[in-house]
N, C-alpha and C positions, 0 to 999 in steps of 0.2 A: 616589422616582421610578424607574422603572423606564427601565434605562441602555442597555437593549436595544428600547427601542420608543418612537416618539413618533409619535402620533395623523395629524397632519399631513404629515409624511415619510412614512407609511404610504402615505395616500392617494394623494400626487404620485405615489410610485414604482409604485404597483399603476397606476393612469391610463396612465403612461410604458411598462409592460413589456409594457401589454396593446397599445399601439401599435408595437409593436416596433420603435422607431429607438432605435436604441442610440446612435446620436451626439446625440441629445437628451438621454437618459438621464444620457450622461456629462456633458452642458455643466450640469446641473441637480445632478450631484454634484459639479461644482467649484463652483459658486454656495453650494454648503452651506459653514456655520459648521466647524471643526474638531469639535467635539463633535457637531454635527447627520451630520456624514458617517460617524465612527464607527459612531452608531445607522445611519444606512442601509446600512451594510454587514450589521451584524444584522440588520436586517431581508430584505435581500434573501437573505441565507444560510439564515436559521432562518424565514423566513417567505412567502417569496414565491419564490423559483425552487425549492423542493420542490415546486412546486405547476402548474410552466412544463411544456407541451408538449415532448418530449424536442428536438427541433429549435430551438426557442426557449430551452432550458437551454441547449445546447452553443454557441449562436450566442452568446446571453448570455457566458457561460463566457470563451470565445475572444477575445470585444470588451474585457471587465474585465480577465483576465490580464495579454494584450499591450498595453493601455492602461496600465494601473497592477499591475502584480505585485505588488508591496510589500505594497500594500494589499488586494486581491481574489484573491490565489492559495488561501490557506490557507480566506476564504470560499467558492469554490470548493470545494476538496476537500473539505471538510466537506458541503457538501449533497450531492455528488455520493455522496457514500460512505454518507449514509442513503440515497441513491435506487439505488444498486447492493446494499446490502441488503435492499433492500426489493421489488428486481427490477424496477423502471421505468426504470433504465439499462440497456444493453448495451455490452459493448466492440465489439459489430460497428456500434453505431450510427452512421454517416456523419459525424456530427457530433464524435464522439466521435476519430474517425479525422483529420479535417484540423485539431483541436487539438492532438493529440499532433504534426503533422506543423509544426503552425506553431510549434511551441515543441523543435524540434530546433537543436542547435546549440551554443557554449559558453555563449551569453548567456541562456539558460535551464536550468543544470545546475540548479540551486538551487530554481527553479518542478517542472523534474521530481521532482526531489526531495521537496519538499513534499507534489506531489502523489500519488506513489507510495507514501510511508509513511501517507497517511491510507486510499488504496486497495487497497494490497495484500490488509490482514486483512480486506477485505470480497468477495473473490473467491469464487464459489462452490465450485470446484475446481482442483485445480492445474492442469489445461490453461487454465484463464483466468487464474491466476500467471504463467505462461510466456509466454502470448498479450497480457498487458498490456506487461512488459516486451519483447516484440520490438515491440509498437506503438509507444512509447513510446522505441525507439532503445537501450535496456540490452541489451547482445549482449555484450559480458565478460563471462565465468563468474566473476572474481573481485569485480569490480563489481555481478554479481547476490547474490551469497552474499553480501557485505556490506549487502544489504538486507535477505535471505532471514534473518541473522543475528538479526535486530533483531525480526523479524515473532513467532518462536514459536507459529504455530500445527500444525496435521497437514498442510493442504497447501504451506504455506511449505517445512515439513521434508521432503515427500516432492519437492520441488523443488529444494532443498537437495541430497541424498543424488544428484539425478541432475545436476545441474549440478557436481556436485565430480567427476562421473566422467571430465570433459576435462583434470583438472587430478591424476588417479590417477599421474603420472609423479613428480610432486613433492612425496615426501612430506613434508618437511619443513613445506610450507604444508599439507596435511591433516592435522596431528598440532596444527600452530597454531591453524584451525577449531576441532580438538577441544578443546583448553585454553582457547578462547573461551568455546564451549559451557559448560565448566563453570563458568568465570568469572562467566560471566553468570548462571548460575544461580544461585550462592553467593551472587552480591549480591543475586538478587530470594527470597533463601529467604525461606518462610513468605507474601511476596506474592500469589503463586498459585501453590498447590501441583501444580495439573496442569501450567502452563508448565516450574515448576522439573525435574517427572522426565523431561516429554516431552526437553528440553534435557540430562539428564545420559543419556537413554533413548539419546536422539539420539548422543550421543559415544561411548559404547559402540556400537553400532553402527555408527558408520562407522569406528570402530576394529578392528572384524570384517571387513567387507566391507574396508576397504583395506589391511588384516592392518597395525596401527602400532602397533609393539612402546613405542614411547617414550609409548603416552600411559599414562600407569600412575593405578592407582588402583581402589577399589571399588568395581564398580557393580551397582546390583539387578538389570539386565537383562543378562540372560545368552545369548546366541544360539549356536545350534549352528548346523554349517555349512550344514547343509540346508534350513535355517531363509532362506538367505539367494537360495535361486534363486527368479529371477522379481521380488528385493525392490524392485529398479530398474525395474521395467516394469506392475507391476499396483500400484495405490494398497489396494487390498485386503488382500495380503499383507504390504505396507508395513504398513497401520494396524493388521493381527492381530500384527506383531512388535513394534513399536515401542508399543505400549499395554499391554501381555500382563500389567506390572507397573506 
């Protein structure tokens, strides 16, 4: 039997989404069985709001989260993060905006949360890194980099590199960045071999740019100084240093 779908539940819920009362919707998934509610979360995640008018996703979205978190955040960010890959989401979407605004606050650290590590690596470019996080209430640069930390992609890293530049006074936590960096990397060696050099790539480099004698070590990328004007302001010269090797 397939744990993800039931014929029936299919049908109520597609009837319910197309009517779009969402206080119906919900009183119809407290009437569900434990095992019956399960599957409608699968279904509404991997089945049916891929499929919702962008107004209806995020209305959708908004009613599930702040209703039940627990249970509908993480379906949420999953569909939302095939539909931002897929370009049928926008972060300037209206809808998109009075979510991120109803879930500000400390009783949703853990919703943003969520939803930010399923959405970040699906950003097109790092002005949409930077513009999800200011929507979204992430305004500490060390609170950003501790996400940016996690992400591993080019525009996480070129977001990275200019968010550590509010925090160039203190080197001691940009020397501790770097020995993340390679932390992390050592553990996910052989994982994927692009994250791992982008990430040891990464820590030489800002070992350059913030001149930090203490992070010691061998690293195949090698930057000369010249190498480094512009590396904070064009993503271009960013991705021809930081790839080079």
């Amino acid at each position: 039997m397939d744990r993800h779908y039931h014929p029936v539940v299919f049908a109520r819920l597609k009837v319910l989404l197309a009517g779009r009362d969402w206080d119906v919707l919900q009183e119809y998934l407290e009437s569900l069985s434990n095992a019956h509610f399960r599957i409608a979360g699968y279904i509404l995640g991997e089945r049916l709001m891929p499929t919702l008018e962008t107004q209806d996703f995020w209305d959708l979205s908004s009613h599930l989260i702040l209703w039940y978190a627990k249970a509908f955040t993480v379906t949420v960010a999953k569909a939302a993060a095939l539909r931002f890959k897929a370009g049928s989401l926008q972060l300037t979407d209206e809808g998109f905006k009075r979510l991120a605004d109803s879930l500000q606050g400390e009783g949703h650290v853990i919703d943003r949360q969520k939803l930010l590590m399923q959405w970040l690596p699906c950003m097109p470019d790092f002005e949409a890194v930077e513009s999800l996080f200011d929507t979204m209430g992430i305004v500490d640069a060390r609170r950003r980099v501790d996400y940016l930390l996690r992400i591993g992609n080019l525009n996480a890293s070129f977001v990275l590199l200019r968010t550590l530049r509010y925090e160039e006074h203190d080197k001691k936590y940009l020397t501790s960045v770097c020995k993340e960096l390679v932390r992390r990397a050592a553990n996910k060696a052989g994982a994927n071999e692009h994250e791992d050099s982008l990430s040891y790539n990464m820590a030489s480099l800002l070992r350059s740019y913030f001149d930090l004698p203490d992070v010691r070590g061998t690293f195949s990328l090698a930057i000369e100084a010249y190498e480094l004007a512009n590396i904070d302001t064009d993503f271009e010269v960013f991705e021809r240093v930081v790839t080079k090797v």
